[in-house]
N, C-alpha and C positions, 0 to 999 in steps of 0.2 A: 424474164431474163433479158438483158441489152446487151448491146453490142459492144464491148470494151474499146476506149479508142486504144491510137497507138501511143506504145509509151515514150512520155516526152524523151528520155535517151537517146530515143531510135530516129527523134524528127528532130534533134536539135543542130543549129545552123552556127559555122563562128567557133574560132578554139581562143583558150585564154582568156583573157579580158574584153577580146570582144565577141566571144559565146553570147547568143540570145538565151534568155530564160526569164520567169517569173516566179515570184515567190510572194506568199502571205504569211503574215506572224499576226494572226486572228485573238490567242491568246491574251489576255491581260491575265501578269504574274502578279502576284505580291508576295512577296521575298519577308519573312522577319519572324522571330522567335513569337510564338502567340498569337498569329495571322488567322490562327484556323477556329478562332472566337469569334471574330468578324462572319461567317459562315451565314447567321441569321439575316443579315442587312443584306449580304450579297445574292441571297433568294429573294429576296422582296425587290431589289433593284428589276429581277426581270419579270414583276407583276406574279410571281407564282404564289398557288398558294397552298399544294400540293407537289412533295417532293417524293423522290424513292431512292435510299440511301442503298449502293450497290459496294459490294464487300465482300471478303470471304472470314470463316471461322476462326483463322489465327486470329487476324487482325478483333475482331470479338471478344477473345478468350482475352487480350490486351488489356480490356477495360477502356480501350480509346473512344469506341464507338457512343458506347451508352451517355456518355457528358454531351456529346455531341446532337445525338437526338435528343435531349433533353433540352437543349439551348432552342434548338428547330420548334419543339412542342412548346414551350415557354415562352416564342415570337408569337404563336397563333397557328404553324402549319401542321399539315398534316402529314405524317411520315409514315412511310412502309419500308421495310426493312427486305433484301436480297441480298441474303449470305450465300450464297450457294458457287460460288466462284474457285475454281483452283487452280493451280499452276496449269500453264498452258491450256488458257479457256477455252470450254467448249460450246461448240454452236449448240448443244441442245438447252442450254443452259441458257444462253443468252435470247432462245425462243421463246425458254420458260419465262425469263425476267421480262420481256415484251409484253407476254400474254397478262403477266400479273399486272405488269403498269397500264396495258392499254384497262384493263379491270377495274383499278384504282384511280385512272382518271390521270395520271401521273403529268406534270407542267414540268418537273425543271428534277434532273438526275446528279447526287451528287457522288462519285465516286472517290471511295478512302479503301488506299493501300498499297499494294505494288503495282507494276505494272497489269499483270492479271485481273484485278480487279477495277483497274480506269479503264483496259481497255474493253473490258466488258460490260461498263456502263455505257461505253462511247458507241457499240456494235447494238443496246440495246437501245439507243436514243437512235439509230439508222433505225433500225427494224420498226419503232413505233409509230415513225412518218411513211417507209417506204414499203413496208410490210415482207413479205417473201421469208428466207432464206439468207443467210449472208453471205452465203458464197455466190448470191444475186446481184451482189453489190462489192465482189470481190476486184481488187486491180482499180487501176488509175481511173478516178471521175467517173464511176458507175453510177453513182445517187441520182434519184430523179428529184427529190425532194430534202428540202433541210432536216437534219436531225434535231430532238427535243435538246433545248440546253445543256450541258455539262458542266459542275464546276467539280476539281480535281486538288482532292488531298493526297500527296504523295506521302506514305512512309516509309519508302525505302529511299536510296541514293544512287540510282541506274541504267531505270527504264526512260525516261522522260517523256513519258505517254501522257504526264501533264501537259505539255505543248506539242504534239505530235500531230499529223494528219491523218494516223494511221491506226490501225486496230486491227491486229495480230489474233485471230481466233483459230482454235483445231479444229478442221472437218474432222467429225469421228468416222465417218464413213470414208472417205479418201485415204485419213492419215498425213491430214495437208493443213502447213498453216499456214490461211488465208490473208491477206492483206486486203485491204477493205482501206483504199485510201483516198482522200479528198479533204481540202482547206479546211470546208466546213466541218467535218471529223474532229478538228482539233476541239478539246475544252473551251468554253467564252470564259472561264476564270481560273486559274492556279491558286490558291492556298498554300504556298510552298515553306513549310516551317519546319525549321531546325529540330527544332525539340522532339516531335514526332521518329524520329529517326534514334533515337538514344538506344532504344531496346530492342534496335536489330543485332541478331547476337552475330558474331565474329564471320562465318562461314558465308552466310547470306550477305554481311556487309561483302564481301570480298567479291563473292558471284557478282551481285547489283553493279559493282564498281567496274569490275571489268565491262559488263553491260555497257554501262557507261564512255567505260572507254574505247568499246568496240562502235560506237556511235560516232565518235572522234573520227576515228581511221577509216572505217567508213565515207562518211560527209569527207574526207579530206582527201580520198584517191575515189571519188564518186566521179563518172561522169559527168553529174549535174552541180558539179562546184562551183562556187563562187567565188569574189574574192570574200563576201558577207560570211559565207559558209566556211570557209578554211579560216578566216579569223576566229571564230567560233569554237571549232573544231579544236584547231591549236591552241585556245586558250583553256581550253575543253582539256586537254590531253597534260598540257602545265600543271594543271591543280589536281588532276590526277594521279602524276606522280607526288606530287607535296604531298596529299595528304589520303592516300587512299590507304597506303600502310598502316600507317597514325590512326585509323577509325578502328582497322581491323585489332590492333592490339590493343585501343583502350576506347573502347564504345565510347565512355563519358568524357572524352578528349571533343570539347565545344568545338573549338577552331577546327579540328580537322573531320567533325563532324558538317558543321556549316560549309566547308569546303568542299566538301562529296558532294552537299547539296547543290552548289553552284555547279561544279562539276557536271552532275548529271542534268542540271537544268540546262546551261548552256548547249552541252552537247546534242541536246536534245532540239535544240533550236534549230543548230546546224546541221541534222537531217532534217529537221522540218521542212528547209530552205532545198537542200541536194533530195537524197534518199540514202537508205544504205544502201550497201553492194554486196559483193563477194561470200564475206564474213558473215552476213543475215542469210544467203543463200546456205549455206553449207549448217551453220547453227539449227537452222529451221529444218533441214531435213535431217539433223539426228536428235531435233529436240520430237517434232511428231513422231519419228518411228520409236524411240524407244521413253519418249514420255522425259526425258531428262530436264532440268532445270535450265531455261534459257540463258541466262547469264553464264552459266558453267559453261552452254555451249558455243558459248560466243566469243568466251576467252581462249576455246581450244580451237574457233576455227581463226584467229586472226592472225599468229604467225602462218599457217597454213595458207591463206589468202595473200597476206605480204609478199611471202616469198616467191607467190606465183605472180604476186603484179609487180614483181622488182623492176621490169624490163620498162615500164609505163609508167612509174609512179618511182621513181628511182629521184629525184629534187623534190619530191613532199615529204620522202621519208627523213631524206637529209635536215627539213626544217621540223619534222617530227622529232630526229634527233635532239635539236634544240631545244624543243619544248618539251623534254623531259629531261632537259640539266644535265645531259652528255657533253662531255667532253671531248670535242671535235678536230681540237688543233693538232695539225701534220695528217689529218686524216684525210684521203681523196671522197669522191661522193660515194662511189662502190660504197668505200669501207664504212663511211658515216652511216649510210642507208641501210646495210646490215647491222652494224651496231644497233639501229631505233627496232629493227624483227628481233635482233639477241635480247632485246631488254623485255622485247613482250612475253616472251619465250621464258626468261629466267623470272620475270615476274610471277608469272603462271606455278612456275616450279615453288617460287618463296610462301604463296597465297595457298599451296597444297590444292591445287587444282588436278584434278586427274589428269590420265595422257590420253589419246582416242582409244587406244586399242583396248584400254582398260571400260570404254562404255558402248563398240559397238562390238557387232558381231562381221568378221569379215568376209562371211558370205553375204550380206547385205548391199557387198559394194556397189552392185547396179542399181542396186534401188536407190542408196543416197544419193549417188550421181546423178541420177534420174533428178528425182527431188529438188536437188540442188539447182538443177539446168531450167526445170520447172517455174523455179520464184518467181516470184513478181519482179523482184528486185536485181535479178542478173544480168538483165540487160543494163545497168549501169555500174556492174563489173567496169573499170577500165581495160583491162584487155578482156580479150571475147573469150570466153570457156564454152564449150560444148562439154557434151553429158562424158565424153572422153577425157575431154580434159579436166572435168573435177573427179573422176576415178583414179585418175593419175596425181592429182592432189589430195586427197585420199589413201591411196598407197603410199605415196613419199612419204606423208606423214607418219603411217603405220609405219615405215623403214626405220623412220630417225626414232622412234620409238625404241623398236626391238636394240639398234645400237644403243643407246642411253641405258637400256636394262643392262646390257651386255658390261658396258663400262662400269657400272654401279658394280656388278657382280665382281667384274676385275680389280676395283678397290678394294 
């Protein structure tokens, strides 16, 4: 076990543009319909000659997987196959997939699917060089050592754990999802193709996309923002509104499938650069306690989050407003910057996202809190929450809740 340093949030010097910070974009993407042919040349660039295809069983049932090993076998490599991935991965899982690759001899991991599945290739390429536990290697720059290559086929449009530093795993024993983050984490290639994404069906497009966009607003009221990072972000959160609707209602809509994909790739960049905040803090503690789908939880914690960093983050919401095509004129900042919480809010309501009160239980609320106060990533909240103050963000929520049923009922 090592000593976690301190997190950059907590030691950084400088506000605005002349905030000190550093960032790496380790990643090389390649962006384009058919990319993920290219697959065999890009194992052989890093002298491998033995891979291990990490995945879960939808993604299988698909029929995506098998042409793909096929192409790997057909170069000359030798492939091993880890399906055993499911939402919100777990560390005993990614021990297994350690134990099998260090077995196998495994050089170079290439991870196809959602986020669960890349980030469980990324947590089993730590484990192969640095051995332990992942929760060893949990929190800011714990690796003692590099992880075995990654290259990452995304086929959803949300997580961006194709370029991410980071790998999100469930302690089963805790009931904690760890973050396990470092430059070197991130994938050394993206495969990022459109086509792949056609046969996500309507509901998961929508969770992913919020994902997505909860990575935007995040990086955008992060402590560790940039101007690199709020460009990102923002441009993140644009394409978001254009065309996250548009997937949801017609999967086989190209343009506004390709546009998720930039969407969540961009976004993704721009926490690569900040982290997230608030929004990952609160999603994360009611995605491990009651196992719920991460994207679901991320779209119900971001007005939640908004409205408690209005006082801090009140002129990013306002260029938030912008970049989702709000109509801002005669409005003062208040009003703009509510407007850009109202949109996430009614968004939520359009995409049939559920409301909190409908997925947790609210005797649990010290423990979310808890949870929440716990992440990694809270400390680059913009304003400061203690384990009170996201109980109270919690409750407000549950409020506005019970009023909105109230009002429903009164129509």
């Amino acid at each position: 076990m090592t000593d976690h340093p301190i997190h950059p949030a907590l030691k950084r010097t400088g506000s605005g543009v002349a905030a000190d910070g550093t960032f790496d974009m380790p990643t090389r993407v390649q962006f384009g319909r058919g990319v993920i042919s290219t697959l065999p040349d890009e194992v052989k660039a890093f002298g491998a000659s033995i891979v291990m295809v990490v995945t879960d069983p939808g993604i299988i049932a698909t029929g995506l997987v098998d042409p793909i090993v096929a192409d790997l076998k057909k170069a000359g490599l030798g492939v091993t196959i880890f399906d055993k991935v499911q939402p919100n991965p777990r560390d005993i899982h990614c021990i297994e997939g350690a134990e099998l690759a260090r077995s196998e001899g495994t050089q170079l991991f290439v991870g196809i699917g959602g986020g669960s599945a890349i980030d469980t290739a990324k947590c089993i390429a730590v484990l192969l060089t640095n051995g332990g536990h992942p929760r060893d290697w949990e929190d800011f720059g714990a690796l003692q050592h590099d992880p075995v290559p990654v290259i990452a086929i995304p086929t959803t449009a949300g997580t961006g754990s194709e370029v991410s530093p980071s790998s999100i795993i469930l302690d089963t024993v805790r009931k904690k999802k760890m973050n396990l983050f470092d430059p070197r984490i991130c994938p050394r290639v993206a495969l990022v193709d459109p086509d792949v994404t056609f046969s996500v069906p309507a509901r998961l497009t929508a969770e992913t996309g919020m994902d997505a966009l909860s990575h935007s607003i995040d990086s955008l009221h992060c402590r560790l923002d940039t101007p690199a990072s709020d460009a990102m972000a923002l441009e993140g959160a644009r394409l978001n509104a254009l065309y996250l609707e548009r997937a949801v209602a017609d999967g086989s809509d190209i343009e506004a499938r390709c546009g998720m994909v930039q969407a969540s790739l961009v976004s993704g960049l721009a926490v690569g650069i900040s982290d997230v905040a608030g929004c990952h803090s609160i999603a994360e503690a009611v995605g491990a306690t009651y196992d719920h789908p991460h994207g679901m939880c991320c779209a119900i914690g971001l007005p939640m989050i908004m409205e408690y960093n209005l006082p801090e983050s009140r002129d990013k919401y306002v260029r938030l407003a912008h970049a989702f095509g709000i109509d801002t004129s005669g409005m003062d900042d208040d009003t703009a910057a509510q407007a850009a919480i109202d949109y996430v809010r009614d968004r939520n309501r359009r995409l049939g996202i559920p409301a909190l009160a409908e997925l947790i239980d609210e005797t649990d609320l010290d423990l979310l809190a808890e949870k929440a106060f716990a992440n990694t990533s809270t400390p680059s909240n913009p304003r400061s929450a203690d384990v009170a103050d996201f109980r109270e963000i919690f409750v407000r929520e549950l409020r506005l809740n019970a009023a909105d049923g109230q009002a429903r009922e009164a129509s």
